[in-house]
C-alpha positions as CSV (number, residue, x, y, z in Angstrom):
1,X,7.4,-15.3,-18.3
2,X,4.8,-15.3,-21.0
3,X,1.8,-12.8,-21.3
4,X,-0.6,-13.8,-18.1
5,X,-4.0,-12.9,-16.2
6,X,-4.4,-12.7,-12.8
7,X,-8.4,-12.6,-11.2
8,X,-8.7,-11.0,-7.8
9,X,-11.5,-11.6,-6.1
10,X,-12.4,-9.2,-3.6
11,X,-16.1,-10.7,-2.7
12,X,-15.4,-11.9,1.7
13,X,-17.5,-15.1,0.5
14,X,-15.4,-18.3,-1.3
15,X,-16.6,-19.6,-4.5
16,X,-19.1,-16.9,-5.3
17,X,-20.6,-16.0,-8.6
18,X,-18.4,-12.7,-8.5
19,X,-15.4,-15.3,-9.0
20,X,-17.4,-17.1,-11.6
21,X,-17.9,-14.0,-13.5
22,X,-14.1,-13.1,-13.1
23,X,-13.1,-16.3,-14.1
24,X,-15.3,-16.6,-17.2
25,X,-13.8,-12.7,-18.6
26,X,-10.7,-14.1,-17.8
27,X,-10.7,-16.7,-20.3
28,X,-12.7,-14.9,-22.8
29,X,-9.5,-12.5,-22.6
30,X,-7.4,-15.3,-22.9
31,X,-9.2,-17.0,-25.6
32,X,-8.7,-13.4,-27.6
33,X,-5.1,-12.4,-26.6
34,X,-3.2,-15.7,-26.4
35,X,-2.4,-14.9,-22.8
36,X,-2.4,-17.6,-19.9
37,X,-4.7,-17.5,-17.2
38,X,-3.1,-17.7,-14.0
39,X,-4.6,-18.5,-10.4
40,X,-7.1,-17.1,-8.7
41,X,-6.4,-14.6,-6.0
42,X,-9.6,-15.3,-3.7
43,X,-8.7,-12.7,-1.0
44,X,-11.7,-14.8,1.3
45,X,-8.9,-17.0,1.4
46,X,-6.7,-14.5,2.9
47,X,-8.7,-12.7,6.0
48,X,-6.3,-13.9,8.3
49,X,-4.1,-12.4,7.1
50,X,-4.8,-9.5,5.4
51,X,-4.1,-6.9,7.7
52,X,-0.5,-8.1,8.5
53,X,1.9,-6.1,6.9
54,X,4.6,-8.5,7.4
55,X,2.9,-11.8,5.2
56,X,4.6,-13.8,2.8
57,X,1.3,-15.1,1.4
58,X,-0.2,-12.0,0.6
59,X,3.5,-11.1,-0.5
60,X,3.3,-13.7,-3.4
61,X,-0.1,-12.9,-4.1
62,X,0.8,-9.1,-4.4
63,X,4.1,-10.2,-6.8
64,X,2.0,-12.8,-8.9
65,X,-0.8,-9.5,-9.6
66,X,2.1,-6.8,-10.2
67,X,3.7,-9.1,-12.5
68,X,0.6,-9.9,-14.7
69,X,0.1,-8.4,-18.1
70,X,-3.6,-8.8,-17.4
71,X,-5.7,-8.7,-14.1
72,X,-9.8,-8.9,-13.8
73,X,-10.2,-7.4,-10.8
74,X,-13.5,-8.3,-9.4
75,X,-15.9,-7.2,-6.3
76,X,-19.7,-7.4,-5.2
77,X,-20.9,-3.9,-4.8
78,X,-21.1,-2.8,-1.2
79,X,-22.6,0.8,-0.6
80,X,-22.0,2.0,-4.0
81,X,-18.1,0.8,-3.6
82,X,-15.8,-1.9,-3.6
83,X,-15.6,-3.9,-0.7
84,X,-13.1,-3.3,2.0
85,X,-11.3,-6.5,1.5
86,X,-10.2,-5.9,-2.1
87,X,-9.5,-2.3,-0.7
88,X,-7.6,-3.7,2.1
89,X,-4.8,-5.8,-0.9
90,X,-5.1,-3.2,-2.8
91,X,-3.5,-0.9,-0.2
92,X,-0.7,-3.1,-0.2
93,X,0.7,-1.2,-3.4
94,X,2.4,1.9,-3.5
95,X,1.2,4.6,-6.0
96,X,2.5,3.1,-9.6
97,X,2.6,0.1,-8.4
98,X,0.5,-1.9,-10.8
99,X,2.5,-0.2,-13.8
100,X,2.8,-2.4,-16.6
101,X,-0.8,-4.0,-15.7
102,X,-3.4,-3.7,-17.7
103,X,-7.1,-3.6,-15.1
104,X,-10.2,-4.8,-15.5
105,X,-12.8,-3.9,-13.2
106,X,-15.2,-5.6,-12.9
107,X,-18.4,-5.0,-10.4
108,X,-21.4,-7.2,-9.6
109,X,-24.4,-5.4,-9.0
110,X,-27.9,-5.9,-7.3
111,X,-29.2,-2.8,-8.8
112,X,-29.2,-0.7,-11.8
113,X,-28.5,2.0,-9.5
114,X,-24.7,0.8,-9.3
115,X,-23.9,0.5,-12.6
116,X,-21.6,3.0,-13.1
117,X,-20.2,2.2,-9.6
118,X,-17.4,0.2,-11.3
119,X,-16.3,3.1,-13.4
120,X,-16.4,5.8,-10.6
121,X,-14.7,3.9,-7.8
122,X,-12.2,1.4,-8.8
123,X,-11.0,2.6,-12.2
124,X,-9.6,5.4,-10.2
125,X,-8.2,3.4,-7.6
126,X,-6.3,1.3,-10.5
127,X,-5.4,4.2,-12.1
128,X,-3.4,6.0,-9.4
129,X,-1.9,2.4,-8.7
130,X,-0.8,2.7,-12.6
131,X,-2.5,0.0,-14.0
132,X,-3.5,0.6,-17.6
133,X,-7.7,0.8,-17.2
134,X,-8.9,1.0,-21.3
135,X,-11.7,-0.4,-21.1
136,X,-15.0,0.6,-19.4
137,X,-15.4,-1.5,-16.6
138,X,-17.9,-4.1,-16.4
139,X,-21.1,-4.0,-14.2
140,X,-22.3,-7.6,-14.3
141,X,-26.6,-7.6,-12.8
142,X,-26.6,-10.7,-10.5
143,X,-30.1,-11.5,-11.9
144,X,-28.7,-12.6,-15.0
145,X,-26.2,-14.6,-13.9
146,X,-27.6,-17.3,-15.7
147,X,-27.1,-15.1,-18.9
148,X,-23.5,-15.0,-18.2
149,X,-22.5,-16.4,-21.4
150,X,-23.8,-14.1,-23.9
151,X,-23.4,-10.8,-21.8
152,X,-19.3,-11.3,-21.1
153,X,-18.9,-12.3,-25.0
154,X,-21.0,-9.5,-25.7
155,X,-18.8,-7.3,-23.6
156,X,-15.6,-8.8,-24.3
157,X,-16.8,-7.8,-28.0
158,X,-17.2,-4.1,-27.6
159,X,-13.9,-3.6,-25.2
160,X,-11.6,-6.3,-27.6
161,X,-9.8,-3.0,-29.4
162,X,-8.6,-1.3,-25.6
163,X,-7.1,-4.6,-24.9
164,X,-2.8,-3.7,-26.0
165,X,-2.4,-7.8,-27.3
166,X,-5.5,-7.8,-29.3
167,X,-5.0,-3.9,-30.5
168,X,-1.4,-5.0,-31.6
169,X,-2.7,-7.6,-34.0
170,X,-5.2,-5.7,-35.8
């Protein structure tokens, strides 16, 4: 299997700008490393199931994100945090067990006041997991959603040497 991103989507709403924000880093990053983009993992998808230990769903969704090279994980901020949902798959992982996977978390934020949420909650949380997190994590203001564009290449810009593909070619 080739080089490959996976977005998970930890916002409990379908379809939200959170995905669309994931989705968009995820091809920048795939547009600047060669890599594939896979499918979505939209855990809103998943409710029903994500509490059952015992799931074959969430047991392919779980392989397709440990076998990635790449993942954008992605959440709304809720209380300063992650939501529980992406908390709740994430749990699903034994300590290493994103080894080999290289995280980027991503937050979107209401508030100023959360921007370094992203870099104080999940990029530990990915880190004991053993994902590879080189990159600061990106806290994306809803308000400029509309700016989208410019502030993920802008981004993607200052982070493109942490990424191992891109680093490898310079």
């Amino acid at each position: 299997m080739g080089t490959r991103i996976t977005t998970v989507v930890g916002n409990p709403n379908p379809g939200s700008r959170t995905r669309q924000i994931a989705e968009d880093l995820a091809e920048r990053i795939a547009a600047l490393t060669g890599a594939d983009t896979g499918s979505t993992v939209e855990l809103a998808e998943v409710t029903d199931e994500i509490f059952k230990w015992e799931s074959s769903k969430l047991s392919a969704l779980t392989d397709q994100l440990q076998t990635s090279t790449y993942a954008v994980i992605a959440t709304p901020t809720y209380k300063a945090s992650y939501t529980g949902l992406l908390k709740a798959f994430l749990d699903r992982y034994d300590a290493g067990g994103l080894h080999g996977v290289t995280a980027i978390p991503v937050f979107t934020i209401g508030s100023p006041a959360h921007q370094l949420a992203v870099d104080f909650t999940l990029r530990p949380l990915l880190v004991e997991l053993g994902a590879s997190v080189p990159t600061a994590g990106l806290s994306f203001p809803t308000a400029k959603f509309d700016e989208r564009a410019a502030i993920l290449d802008e981004w993607v810009e200052k982070q493109a040497g942490y990424l191992p593909e891109v680093k490898a070619r310079t």
